[in-house]
C-alpha positions, 0 to 999 in steps of 0.5 A: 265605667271608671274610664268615663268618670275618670275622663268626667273628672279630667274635663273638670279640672281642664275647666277649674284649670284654664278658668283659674290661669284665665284669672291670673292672667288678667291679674298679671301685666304683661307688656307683651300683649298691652297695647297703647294702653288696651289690654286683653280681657282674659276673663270675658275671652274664658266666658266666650269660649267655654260658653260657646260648648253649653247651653245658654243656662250654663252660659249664663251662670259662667257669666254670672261667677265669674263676674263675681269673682272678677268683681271682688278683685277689682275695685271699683263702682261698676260691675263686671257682672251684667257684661259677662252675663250677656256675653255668656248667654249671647256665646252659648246661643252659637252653639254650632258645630263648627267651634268644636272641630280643629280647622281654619274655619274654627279659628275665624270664626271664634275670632269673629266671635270674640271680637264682636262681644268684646265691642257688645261688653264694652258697650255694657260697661261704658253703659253703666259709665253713662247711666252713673253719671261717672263719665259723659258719653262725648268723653267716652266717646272720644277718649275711650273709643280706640281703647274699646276696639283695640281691647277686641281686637287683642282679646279676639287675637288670643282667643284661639289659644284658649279655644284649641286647649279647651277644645283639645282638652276636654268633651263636650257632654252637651250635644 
């Protein structure tokens, strides 16, 4: 019995650890993985692959905290909650096997994943420009456009990083 807990406990601070560097990562600028002027989102790709292990409560409640906690490092009118929220909760709705097992198929489809909430997310965001009146559609529509795919497309490229070390590293109790 104190194997099982001792695994419990380890799970656990997988889960602290990789959402703690998740954090950190999105604090940090590294010029490696900016590109013309996108970045990656390493919190919103943390809520995608945890997410997609838990039931869609879970995944809503990672949304929701670690929406806060990204909210109150950053400055800003909007809100990084609604975003992370639904990612989280659309994640935990591909609850399937196939993200779980260690193969080719794993990785593509994560990818794909990650890359299609990240457009979804960012369509929230720039939702929230338009409805405060903050930034016109047109402008975001020219401006902004090749910063919302490039941001996918990165974040979606170093999603199975994350995904293999969550996957490797922890069980999941879930299922």
């Amino acid at each position: 019995m104190s194997f099982l807990k001792n695994i419990i406990i380890f799970d656990k601070l997988i889960i602290i650890i990789s959402a703690v560097f998740s954090i950190l990562f999105s604090l940090a600028y590294f010029s490696e993985t900016k590109t013309f002027g996108a970045n990656i989102n390493w919190i919103q790709v943390w809520v995608i692959v945890w997410s997609v292990k838990q039931k869609t409560f879970q995944g809503i409640v990672s949304g929701l905290v670690m929406g806060l906690i990204q909210d109150s490092l950053t400055v800003g009118t909007l809100s990084c909650i609604p975003s992370l929220v639904v990612v989280g909760a659309l994640s935990s709705r591909f609850r399937k096997n196939y993200f779980i097992r260690d193969n080719l198929y794993s990785f593509l489809s994560i990818i794909l994943l990650v890359f299609i909430l990240s457009l979804i997310a960012q369509g929230i965001i720039f939702l929230q420009y338009t409805l405060q009146g903050i930034y016109l559609f047109e402008y975001i529509n020219i401006y902004h456009q090749s910063s919302i795919l490039l941001s996918a497309i990165l974040s979606s490229l170093y999603s199975p990083v994350l995904h293999y070390l969550m996957n490797i590293l922890t069980v999941s109790y879930t299922h």
